[in-house]
Structures are given as C-alpha cells and as structure tokens.
Phi, psi and omega in degrees: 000155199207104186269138177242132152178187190281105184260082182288171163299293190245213219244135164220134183241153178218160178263157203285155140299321182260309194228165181249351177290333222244119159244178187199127216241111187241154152205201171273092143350304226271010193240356169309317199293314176265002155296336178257150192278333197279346149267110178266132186253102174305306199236121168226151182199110173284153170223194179019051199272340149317330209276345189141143154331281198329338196235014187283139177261163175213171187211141170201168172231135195224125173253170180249122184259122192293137188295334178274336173306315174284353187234161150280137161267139201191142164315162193270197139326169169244124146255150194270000000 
C-alpha cells in the first residue's frame, strides 16, 4: 500500500478555504494501518520539515503480511 500525504506532528484539522462546509483532516495514515500487526511500514520518507507542522509530507509503504507470519497459531487451552 502506498501512502502519500501531509504528516503533522500532532492531528490538525482546518476548514477548506473554497467551501466552509469542507474540513480537512492531516494526521499519520500510515499509523491507522500499523496499529494491526499483519500490517508493516517497509518504507518512509519525510519531506518539507522547515516548511511547518502543518505542512510536512510523508510517503510510507505499508506491506500486508499473511496471519500466521505475525501470530503464533497454536491449539487453544483444554478445559477439565
């Protein structure tokens, strides 16, 4: 998977300029995706970090990984 976007320091949300009905929400994507383990971010690359929180880009790569590579599978418990 392949993230392109805007990477603030914290969570910023701001209103569209062309409609005031429109907000627009920059955070880490890529961390919606890698909070679950069969997903991983292989690749990242900051850009523009002079430019502002607001305004820094990011690029990440996210692979998906098959469930038995991240988990032990294992028999469950025996109950008596």
């Amino acid at each position: 998977m392949f993230i392109q976007d805007f990477l603030p320091n914290r969570s910023v949300t701001s209103q569209s300029r062309h409609d005031d009905e429109i907000y627009i929400f920059k955070d880490d994507y890529a961390k919606f995706f890698t909070s679950f383990p069969w997903f991983k971010e292989v690749y990242r690359e900051v850009s523009l970090i002079n430019d502002g929180e607001d305004q820094q880009r990011n690029i990440s790569i996210i692979k998906k990984y098959n469930i038995g590579d991240v988990y032990l599978l294992k028999a469950g418990a025996l109950e008596k």
